[in-house]
VOKOLKOL-493372 format. One record per residue (C-alpha): residue in one letter; x, y, z. Coordinates in pm, whole numbers, plus 32768, in hexadecimal, padded with zeros to 4 digits. Each point is the difference from the previous one (the first is absolute). Layout:
% VOKOLKOL-493372
AXYZ/...
% end
This chain:
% VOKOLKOL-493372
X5E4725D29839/X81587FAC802B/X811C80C37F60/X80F97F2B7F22/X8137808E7FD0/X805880A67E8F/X81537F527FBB/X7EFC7E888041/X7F2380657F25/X80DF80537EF8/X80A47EAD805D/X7EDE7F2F7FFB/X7F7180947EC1/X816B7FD57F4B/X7FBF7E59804E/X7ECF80117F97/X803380A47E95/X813A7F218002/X7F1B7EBC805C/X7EF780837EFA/X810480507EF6/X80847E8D801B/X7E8A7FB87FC5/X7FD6809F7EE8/X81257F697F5B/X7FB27ED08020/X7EB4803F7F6B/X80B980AB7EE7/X80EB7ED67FCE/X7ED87F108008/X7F5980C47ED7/X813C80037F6A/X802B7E86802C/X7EC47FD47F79/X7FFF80DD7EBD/X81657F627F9E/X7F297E8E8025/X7EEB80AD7F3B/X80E480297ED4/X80B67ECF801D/X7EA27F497FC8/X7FA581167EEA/X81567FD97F3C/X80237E7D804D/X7F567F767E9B/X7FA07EA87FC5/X80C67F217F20/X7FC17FB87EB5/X7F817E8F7FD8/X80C67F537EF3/X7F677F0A7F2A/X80B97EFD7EF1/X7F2480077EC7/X804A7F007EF9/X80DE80187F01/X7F6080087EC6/X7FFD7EC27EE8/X816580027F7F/X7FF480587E5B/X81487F6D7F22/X802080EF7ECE/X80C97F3B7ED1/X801B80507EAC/X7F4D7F097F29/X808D7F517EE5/X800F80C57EAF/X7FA67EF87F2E/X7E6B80018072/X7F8E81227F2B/X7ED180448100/X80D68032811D/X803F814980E0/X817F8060801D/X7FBC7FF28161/X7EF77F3F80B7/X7FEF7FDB8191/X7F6F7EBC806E/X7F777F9B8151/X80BD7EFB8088/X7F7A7F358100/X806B7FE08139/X80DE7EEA8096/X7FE27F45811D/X810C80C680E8/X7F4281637F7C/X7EA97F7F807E/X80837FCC8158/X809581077FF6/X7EBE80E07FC7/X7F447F17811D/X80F8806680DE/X7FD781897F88/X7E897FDC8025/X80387F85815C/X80E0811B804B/X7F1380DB7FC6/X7EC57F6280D3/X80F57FF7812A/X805181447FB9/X7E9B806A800F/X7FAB7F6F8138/X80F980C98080/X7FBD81287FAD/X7E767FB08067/X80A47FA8816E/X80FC813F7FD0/X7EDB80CF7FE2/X7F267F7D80EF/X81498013810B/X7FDF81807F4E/X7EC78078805E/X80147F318164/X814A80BA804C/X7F60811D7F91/X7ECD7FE880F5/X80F17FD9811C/X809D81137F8C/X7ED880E48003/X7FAD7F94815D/X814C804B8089/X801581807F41/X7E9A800080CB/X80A17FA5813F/X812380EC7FCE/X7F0B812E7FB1/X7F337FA6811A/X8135800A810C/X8084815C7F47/X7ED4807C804A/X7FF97FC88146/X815B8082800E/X7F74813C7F63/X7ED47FF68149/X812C7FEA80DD/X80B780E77F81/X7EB680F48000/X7FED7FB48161/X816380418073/X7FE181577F5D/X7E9B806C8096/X80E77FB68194/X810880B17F80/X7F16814B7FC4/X7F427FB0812F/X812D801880B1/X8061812E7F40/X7ECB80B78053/X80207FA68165/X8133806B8025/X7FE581487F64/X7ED0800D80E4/X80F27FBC8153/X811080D27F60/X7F0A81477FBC/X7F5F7FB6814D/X8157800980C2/X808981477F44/
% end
């Protein structure tokens, strides 16, 4: 077995924990990446859908003419509607079946943007993971190393 100086050993194992600690930062800046998109999705809420409901039949209230003994002091009466206010409640009515639809499309968009979601917090968990393995694996050399080194240092003293 051939002797390795100290001072190269000390060298070499110096890159390595330097190589291994740039490792493991990026592993621990990919879970942080990763937890900060987690609660972006978690505190990002969907909108309210708005919807125009119809305004309901206008009333008149008058006072009614003194003189007819069986009348109230005040009486509403349902006017009908005019031309203009008719239209104007199609076009409400329409309003609010186009505003349905979208909100049916909204949420279907929803839950599709959530699926992709899903599958990319999947994809993200699987590649941390194998950051973790890495990582793992870096650290099991680096007490290999140790132990062998120890092991030529003991044997040369």
């Amino acid at each position: 077995m051939s002797q390795i100086p100290l001072q190269e050993v000390q060298q070499s194992l110096e890159q390595e924990v330097v190589l291994n600690t740039i490792e493991i930062i990026e592993g621990v800046n990919l879970r942080s990446s990763l937890v900060q998109e987690q609660q972006q999705l978690e505190t990002e809420s969907e909108p309210p859908v708005l919807v125009d409901v119809p305004a309901p039949e206008p009333c008149i209230s008058h006072t009614a003419p003194t003189s007819t003994p069986e009348a109230h002091p005040t009486q509403a009466v349902s006017v009908a509607p005019t031309g203009g206010e008719q239209q104007q409640r199609r076009r409400r009515n329409r309003r609010v079946r186009i505003t349905q639809e979208e909100a049916r499309r909204a949420l279907v968009e929803t839950s599709q943007l959530r699926a992709e979601t899903e599958a990319r917090n999947s994809r993200n968990m699987t590649e941390f993971v194998q950051v973790l393995h890495r990582i793992q694996d870096v650290l099991e050399r680096i007490e290999r190393r140790l132990l062998r080194n120890i092991y030529v240092v003991h044997r040369i003293n």
